[in-house]
mmCIF file of the C-alpha atoms, coordinates in Angstrom:
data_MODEL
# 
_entry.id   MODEL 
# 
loop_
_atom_site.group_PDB 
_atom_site.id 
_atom_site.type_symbol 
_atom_site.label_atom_id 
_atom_site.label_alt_id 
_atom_site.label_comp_id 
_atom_site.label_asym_id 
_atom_site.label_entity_id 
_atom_site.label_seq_id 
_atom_site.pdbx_PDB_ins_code 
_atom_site.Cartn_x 
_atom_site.Cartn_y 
_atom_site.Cartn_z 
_atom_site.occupancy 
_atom_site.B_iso_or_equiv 
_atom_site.pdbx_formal_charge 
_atom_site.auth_seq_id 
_atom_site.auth_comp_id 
_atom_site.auth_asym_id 
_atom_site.auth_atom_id 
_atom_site.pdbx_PDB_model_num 
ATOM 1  C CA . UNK A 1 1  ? 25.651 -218.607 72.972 1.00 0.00 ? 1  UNK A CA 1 
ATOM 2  C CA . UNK A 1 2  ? 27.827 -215.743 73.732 1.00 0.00 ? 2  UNK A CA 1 
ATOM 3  C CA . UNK A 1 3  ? 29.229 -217.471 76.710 1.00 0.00 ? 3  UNK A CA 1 
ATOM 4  C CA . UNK A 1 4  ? 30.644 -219.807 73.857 1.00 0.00 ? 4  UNK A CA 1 
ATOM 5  C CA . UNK A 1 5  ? 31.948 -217.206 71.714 1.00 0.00 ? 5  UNK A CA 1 
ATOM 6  C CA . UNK A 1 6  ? 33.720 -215.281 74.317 1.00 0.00 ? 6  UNK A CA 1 
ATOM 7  C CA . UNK A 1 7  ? 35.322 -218.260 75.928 1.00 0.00 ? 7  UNK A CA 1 
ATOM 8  C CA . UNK A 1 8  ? 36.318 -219.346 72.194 1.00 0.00 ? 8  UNK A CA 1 
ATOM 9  C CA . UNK A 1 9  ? 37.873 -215.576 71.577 1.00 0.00 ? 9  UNK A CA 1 
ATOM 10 C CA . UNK A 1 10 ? 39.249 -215.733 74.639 1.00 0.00 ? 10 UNK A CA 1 
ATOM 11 C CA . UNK A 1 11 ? 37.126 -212.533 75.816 1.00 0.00 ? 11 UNK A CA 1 
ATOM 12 C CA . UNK A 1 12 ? 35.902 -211.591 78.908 1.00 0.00 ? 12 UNK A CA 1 
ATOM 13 C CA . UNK A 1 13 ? 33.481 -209.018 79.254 1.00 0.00 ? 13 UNK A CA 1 
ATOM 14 C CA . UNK A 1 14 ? 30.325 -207.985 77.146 1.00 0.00 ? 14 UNK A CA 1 
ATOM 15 C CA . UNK A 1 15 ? 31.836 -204.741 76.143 1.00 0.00 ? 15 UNK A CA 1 
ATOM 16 C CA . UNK A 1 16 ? 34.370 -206.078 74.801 1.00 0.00 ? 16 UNK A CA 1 
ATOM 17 C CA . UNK A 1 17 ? 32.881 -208.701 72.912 1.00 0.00 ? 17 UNK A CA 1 
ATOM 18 C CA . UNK A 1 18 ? 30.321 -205.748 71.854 1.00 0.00 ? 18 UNK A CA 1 
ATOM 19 C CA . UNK A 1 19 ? 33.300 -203.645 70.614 1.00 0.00 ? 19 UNK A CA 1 
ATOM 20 C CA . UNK A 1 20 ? 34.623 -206.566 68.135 1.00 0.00 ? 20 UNK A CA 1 
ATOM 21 C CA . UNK A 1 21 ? 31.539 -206.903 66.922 1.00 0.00 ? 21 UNK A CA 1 
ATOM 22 C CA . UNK A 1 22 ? 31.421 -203.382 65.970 1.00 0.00 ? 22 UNK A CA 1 
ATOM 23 C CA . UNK A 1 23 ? 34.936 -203.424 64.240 1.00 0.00 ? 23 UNK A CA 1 
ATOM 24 C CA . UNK A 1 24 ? 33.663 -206.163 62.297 1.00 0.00 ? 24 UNK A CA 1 
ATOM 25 C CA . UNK A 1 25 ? 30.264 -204.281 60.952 1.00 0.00 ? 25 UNK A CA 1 
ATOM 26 C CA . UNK A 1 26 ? 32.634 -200.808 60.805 1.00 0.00 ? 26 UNK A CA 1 
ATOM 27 C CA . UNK A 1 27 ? 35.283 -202.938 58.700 1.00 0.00 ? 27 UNK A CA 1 
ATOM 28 C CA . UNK A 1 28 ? 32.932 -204.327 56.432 1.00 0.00 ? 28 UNK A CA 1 
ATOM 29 C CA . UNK A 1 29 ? 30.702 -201.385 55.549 1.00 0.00 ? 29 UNK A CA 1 
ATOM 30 C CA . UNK A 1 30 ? 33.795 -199.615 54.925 1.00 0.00 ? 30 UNK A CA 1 
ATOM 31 C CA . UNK A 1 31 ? 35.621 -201.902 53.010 1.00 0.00 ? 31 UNK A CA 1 
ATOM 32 C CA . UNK A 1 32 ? 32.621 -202.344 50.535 1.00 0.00 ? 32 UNK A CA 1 
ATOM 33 C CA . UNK A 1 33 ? 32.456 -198.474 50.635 1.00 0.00 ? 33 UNK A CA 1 
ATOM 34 C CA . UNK A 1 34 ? 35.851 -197.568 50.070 1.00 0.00 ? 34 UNK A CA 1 
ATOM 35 C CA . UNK A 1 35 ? 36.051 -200.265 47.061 1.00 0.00 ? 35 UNK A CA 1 
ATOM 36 C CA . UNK A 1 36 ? 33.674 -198.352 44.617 1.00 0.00 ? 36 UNK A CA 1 
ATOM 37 C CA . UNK A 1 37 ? 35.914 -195.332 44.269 1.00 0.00 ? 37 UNK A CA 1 
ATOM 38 C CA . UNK A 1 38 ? 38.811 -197.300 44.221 1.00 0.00 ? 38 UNK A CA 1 
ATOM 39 C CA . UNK A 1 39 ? 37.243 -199.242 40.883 1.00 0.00 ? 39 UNK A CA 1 
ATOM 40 C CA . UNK A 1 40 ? 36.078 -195.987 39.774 1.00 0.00 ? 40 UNK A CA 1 
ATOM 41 C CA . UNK A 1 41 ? 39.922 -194.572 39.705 1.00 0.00 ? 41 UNK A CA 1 
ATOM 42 C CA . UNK A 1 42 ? 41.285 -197.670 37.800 1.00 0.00 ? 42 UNK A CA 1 
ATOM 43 C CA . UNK A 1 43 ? 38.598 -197.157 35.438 1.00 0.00 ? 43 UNK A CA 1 
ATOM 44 C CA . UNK A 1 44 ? 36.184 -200.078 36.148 1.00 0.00 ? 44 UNK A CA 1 
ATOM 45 C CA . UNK A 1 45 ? 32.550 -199.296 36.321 1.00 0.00 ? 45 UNK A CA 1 
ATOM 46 C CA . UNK A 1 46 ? 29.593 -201.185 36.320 1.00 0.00 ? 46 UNK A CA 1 
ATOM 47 C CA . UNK A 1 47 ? 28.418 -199.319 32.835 1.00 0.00 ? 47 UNK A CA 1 
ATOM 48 C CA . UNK A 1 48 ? 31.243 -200.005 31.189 1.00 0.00 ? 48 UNK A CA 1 
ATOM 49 C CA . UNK A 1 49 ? 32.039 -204.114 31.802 1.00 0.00 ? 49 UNK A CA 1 
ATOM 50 C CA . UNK A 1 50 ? 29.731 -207.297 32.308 1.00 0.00 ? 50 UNK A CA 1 
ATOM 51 C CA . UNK A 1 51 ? 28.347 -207.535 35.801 1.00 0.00 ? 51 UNK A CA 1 
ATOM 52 C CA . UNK A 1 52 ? 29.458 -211.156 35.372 1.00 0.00 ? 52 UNK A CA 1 
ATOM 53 C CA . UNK A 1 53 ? 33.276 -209.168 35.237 1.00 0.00 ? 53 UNK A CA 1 
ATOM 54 C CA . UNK A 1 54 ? 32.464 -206.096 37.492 1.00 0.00 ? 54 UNK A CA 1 
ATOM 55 C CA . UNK A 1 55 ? 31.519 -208.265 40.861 1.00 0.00 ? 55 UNK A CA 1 
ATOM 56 C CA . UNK A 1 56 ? 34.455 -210.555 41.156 1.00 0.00 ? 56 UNK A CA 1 
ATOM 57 C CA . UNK A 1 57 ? 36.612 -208.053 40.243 1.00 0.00 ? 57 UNK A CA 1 
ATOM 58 C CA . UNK A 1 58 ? 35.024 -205.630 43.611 1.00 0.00 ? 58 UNK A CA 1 
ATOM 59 C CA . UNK A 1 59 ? 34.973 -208.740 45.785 1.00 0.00 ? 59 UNK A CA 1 
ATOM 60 C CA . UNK A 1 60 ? 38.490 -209.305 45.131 1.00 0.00 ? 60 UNK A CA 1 
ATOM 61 C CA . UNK A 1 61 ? 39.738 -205.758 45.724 1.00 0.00 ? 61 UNK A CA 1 
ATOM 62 C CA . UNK A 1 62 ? 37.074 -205.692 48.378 1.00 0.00 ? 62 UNK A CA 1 
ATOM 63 C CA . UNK A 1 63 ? 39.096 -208.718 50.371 1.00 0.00 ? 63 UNK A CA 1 
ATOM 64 C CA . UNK A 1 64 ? 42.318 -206.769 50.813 1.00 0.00 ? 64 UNK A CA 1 
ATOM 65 C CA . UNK A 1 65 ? 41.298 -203.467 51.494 1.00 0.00 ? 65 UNK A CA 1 
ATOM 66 C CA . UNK A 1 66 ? 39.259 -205.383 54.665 1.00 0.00 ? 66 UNK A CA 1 
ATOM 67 C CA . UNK A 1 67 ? 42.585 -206.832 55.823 1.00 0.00 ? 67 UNK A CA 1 
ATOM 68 C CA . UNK A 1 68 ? 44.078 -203.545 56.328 1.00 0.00 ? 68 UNK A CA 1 
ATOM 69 C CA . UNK A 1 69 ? 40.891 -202.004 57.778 1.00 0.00 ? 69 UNK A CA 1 
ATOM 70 C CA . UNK A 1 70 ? 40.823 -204.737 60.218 1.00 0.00 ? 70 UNK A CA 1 
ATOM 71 C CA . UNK A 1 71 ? 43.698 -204.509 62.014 1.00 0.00 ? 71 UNK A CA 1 
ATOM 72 C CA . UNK A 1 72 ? 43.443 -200.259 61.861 1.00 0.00 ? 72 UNK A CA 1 
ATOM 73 C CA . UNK A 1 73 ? 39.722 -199.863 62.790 1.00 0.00 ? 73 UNK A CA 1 
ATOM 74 C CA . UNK A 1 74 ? 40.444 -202.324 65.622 1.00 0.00 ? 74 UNK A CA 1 
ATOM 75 C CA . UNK A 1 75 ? 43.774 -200.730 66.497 1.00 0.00 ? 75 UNK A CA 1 
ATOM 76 C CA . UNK A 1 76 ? 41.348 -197.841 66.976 1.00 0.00 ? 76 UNK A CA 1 
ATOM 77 C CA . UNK A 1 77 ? 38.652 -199.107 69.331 1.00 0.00 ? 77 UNK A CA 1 
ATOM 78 C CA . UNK A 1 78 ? 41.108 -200.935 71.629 1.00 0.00 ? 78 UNK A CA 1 
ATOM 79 C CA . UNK A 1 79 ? 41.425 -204.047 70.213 1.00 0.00 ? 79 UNK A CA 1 
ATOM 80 C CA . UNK A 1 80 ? 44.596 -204.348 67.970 1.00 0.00 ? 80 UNK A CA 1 
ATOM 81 C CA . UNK A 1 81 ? 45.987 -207.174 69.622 1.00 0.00 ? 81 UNK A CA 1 
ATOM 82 C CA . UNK A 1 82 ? 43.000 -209.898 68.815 1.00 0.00 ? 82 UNK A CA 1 
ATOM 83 C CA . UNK A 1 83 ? 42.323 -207.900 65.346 1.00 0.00 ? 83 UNK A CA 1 
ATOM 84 C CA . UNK A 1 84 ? 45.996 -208.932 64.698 1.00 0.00 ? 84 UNK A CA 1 
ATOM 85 C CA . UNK A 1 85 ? 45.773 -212.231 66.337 1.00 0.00 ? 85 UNK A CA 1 
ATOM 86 C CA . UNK A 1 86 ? 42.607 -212.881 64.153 1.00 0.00 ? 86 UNK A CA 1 
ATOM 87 C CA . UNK A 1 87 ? 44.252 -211.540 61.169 1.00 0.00 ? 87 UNK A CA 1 
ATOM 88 C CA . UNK A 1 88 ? 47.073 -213.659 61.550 1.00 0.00 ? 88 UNK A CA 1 
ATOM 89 C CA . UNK A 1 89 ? 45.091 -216.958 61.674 1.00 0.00 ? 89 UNK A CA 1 
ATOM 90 C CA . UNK A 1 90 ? 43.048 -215.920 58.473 1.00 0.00 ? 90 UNK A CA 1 
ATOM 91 C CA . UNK A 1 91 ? 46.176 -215.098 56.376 1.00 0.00 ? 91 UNK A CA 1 
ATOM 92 C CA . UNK A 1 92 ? 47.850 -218.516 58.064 1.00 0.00 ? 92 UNK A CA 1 
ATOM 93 C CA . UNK A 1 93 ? 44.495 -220.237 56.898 1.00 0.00 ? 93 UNK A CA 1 
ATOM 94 C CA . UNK A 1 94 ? 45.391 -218.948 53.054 1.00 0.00 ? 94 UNK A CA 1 
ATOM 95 C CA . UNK A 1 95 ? 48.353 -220.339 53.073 1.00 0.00 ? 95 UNK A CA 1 
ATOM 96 C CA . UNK A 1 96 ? 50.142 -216.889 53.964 1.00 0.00 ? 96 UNK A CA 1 
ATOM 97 C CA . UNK A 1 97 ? 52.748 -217.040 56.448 1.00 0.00 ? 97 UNK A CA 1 
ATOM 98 C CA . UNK A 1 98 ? 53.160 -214.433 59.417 1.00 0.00 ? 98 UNK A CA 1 
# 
């Protein structure tokens, strides 16, 4: 199984494919992190809205703040160039051109 991922990333050593997948856990705890003070400085807490309205709104400020984290956390660890390369597919994929 990681045989298949690597050759499909194009990577070629464990530590490397390791490293990615740290990014990606890094990235995504962050993002999630980083979002609840962000609503809590715009003035949107879960006290004072619906849940129905709170959670869409955090998942989409959530989405953006991961795109930047991406690229920077990966820039970090070694890996900017297939952080960017993966970024630019998933923006292409949304119909965002690069």
């Amino acid at each position: 199984m990681l045989k298949t991922i690597k050759d499909k990333w194009g990577i070629s050593s464990n530590i490397q494919l390791l490293t990615i997948f740290l990014v990606f856990g890094v990235t995504g705890s962050l993002s999630a992190y980083i979002s609840q003070p962000l609503l809590n400085f715009i003035g949107i807490d879960r006290m004072t809205i619906s849940s129905w309205l709170y959670w869409p709104i955090r998942i989409l400020i959530i989405f953006p703040i991961y795109q930047i984290l991406i690229v920077a956390i990966g820039a970090l660890f070694g890996q900017f160039r297939f952080f960017w390369e993966f970024e630019k597919k998933m923006l292409a994929r949304l119909g965002f051109k690069i």
